[in-house]
C-alpha positions, 0 to 999 in steps of 0.5 A: 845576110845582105845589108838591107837597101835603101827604101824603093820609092814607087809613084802610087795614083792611077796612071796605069804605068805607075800602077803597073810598077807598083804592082810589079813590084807588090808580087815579089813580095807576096810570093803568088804567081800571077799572070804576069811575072815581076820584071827583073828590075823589082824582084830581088836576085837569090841572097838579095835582102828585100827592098822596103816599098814606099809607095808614094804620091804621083806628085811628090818630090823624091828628094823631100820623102827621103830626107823625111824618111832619114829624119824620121824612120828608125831602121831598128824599129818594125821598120827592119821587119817590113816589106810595105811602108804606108805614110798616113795623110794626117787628116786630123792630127796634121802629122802623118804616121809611117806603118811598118806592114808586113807581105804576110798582113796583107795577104792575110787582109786580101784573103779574108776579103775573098772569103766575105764576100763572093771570093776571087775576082777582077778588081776596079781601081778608083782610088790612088794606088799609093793610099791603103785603100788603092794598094789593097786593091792590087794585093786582092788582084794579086791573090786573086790571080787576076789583072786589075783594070785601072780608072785614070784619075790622074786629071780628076775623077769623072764618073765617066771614066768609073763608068768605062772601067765598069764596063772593060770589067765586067765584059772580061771578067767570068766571075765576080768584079769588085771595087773600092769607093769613097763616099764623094765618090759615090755620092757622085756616081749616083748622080750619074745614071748611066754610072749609077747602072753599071755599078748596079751590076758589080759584085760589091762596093766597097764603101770606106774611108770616111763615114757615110750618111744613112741617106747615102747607104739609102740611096745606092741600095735603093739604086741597086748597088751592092753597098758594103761598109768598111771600117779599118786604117792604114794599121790594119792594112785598109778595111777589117770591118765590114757591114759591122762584122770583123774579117775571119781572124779579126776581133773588135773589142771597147776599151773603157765603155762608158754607160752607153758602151761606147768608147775606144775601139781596139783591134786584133787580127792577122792583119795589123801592121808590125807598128810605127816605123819613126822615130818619136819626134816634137809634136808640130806647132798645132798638131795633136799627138796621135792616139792610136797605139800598138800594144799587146794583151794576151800575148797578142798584138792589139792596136788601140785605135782612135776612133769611138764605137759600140758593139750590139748583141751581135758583136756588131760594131757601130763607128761613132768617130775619133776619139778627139773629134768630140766637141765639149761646148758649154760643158756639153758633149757633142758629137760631130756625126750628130750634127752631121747626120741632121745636116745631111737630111737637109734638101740639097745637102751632099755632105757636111764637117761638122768640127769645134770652133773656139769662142769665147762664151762656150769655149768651144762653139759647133760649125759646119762646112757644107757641100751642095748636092750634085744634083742639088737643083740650087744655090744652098743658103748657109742661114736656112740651114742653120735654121733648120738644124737649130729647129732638129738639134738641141742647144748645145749640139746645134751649129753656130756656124754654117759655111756652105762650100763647092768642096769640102777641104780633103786629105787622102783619098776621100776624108774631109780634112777637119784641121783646115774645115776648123781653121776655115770656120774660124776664120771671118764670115764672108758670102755663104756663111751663116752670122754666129748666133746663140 
């Protein structure tokens, strides 16, 4: 057997080249026909050992991702067994993990999409290729046998540029057209009429990547838009939940729930990822060990996740947020998502992180960063809002801090970045911050 080579780095975002590669480079590995076949440059020759993919960001340096992947990638691991490798962003722990994905999970993940919803059709990339969520939308192209049409973000993401990639795919396409969205995504589009239309018109939405608020939801199907939640991580190969409901073949259980019956999310299916590919290395300065983990049950692989949740009646799961996310301030438990979701039925609201901020009487005190509206008709005041929290929410779970910012700090395609929203809330006042209060 060949040695195998050495990991192929592939840019990721949404320039149309780069994606082209990546995708190029994609089909090979899930041994589908396609339309177009893979140049010679990417598919391996008969006896070749296969490369192991790591797509990555637009603006990185190669030279820095391969001396992290020397450092931190075990080859004996799941590493040797993978065709995919999928870096995290960190969002809260501040060290991003490396996930050994196999073609098979994928294509497992892209097939049981096609069966939910309204099976095989074009698909709109709007999110970077090099991110979970952009790479399941060329697998779905893949599989589905057709072209992706790709929206430039490159310089920014224009509602726009969502708009016209919108209407090349729905003017192509002889069956169902699909995309994938953040909610700052949306949340713009809607702000948007002429966006608002054309995504009115596609087969589905699919909404993922950090929560979105009920008044969201509300207003895109209000508008029209077919709306479908997706929970799911890089481990899981993007979105394995939809509108509560596993994928065929997945299954969602609570680990340890408490008398409400929330409490850790674990889940199992074709589609998990074979593990992580580092190497178990010091924590950094600051940063908190990850908690989601692979094990095994029943002879079954299971990933314990780190995220909160709760099942109905119906098995119905129902995300609650990350285990660590919880804020205990005065001995009290907080969720974020509470505060978050009295925050966003404020006028001119668009979104709000909700995190905990140390202090020195409650230990922990709640704070908020608070993004207007695109269409919020006004300056927000940091003070009215507070205000108009404490009078929703009781003691404890009210903000003492509010912070009202043009954009919320991000990592990924579209989660807030709640280790920067902290270190910005801890930080001294300065205008548009709410005084701390009781």
């Amino acid at each position: 057997m060949s040695a195998r080579p050495a990991p192929l780095l592939l840019r990721g975002g949404t320039d149309p080249d780069a994606v082209a590669g990546l995708r190029a480079a994609l089909v090979p590995l899930l041994a589908l026909e396609t339309s177009r076949p893979a140049s010679c440059a990417t598919a391996p020759g008969p006896g070749a050992a296969r490369p192991l993919l790591v797509p990555i960001s637009p603006h990185e340096d190669e030279a820095r991702v391969c001396a992290d992947l020397a450092r931190r990638l075990d080859p004996a691991g799941p590493a040797s067994r993978a065709d995919v490798l999928l870096r995290t962003s960190g969002s809260t722990t501040g060290t991003g993990s490396l996930i050994a994905m196999s073609a098979t999970a994928l294509t497992a993940s892209a097939r049981a999409t096609h069966a939910r919803l309204a099976g095989p059709g074009t698909w709109i990339l709007a999110l970077p290729a090099h991110h979970v969520a952009g790479l399941q939308v060329l697998v779905r192209s893949i599989v589905a046998g057709t072209e992706p049409i790709v929206v430039n973000a490159t310089g920014g993401f224009t509602t726009g540029a969502l708009t016209d990639g919108l209407a090349r795919a729905l003017a192509s396409s002889g069956g169902p057209v699909y995309l994938s969205l953040v909610p700052t995504q949306l949340l713009r589009a809607l702000a948007d009429p002429d966006c608002s239309r054309a995504l009115a018109r596609a087969s589905a939405v699919l909404l993922g990547g950090a929560a979105a608020s009920a008044a969201l939801l509300a207003r895109a199907r209000g508008a029209g838009i077919p709306v479908v939640t997706t929970y799911g991580m890089s481990e899981t190969g993007g979105g394995c939940v939809y509108d509560g409901a596993p994928l065929d073949g997945v299954t969602a259980t609570i680990e340890d729930p408490d008398a409400t019956g929330a409490g850790r999310i674990a889940l199992a299916g074709p589609v998990l990822a074979l593990g992580y590919a580092h190497r178990e290395l010091p924590i950094e300065s600051g940063a908190k060990e990850p908690s989601s983990r692979f094990t095994a049950r029943d002879g079954r692989p299971l990933l314990l996740t780190s995220d909160r949740g709760r099942l109905d009646g119906h098995g119905r799961l129902s995300v609650l947020g990350r285990l660590d996310d919880v804020i205990i301030s005065g001995g009290i438990k907080v969720d974020p998502r509470e505060v978050e979701a009295a925050l966003l039925r404020l006028p001119g609201v668009g979104e709000a992180c909700v995190v905990g901020i140390p202090d020195a009487r409650w230990g922990s005190a709640v704070a908020a960063a608070v993004m207007p509206a695109p269409t919020g008709g006004g300056a927000l005041d940091a003070e009215a809002l507070r205000s108009a929290a404490r009078a929703a929410l009781p003691g404890a779970r009210a903000p003492k801090r509010v912070v009202v910012v043009p954009e919320l700090p991000r990592r990924g395609p579209g989660k807030p970045d709640r280790r920067a929203v902290a270190a910005l809330l801890a930080g001294p006042s300065r205008p548009g911050a709410s005084r701390p209060g009781d």
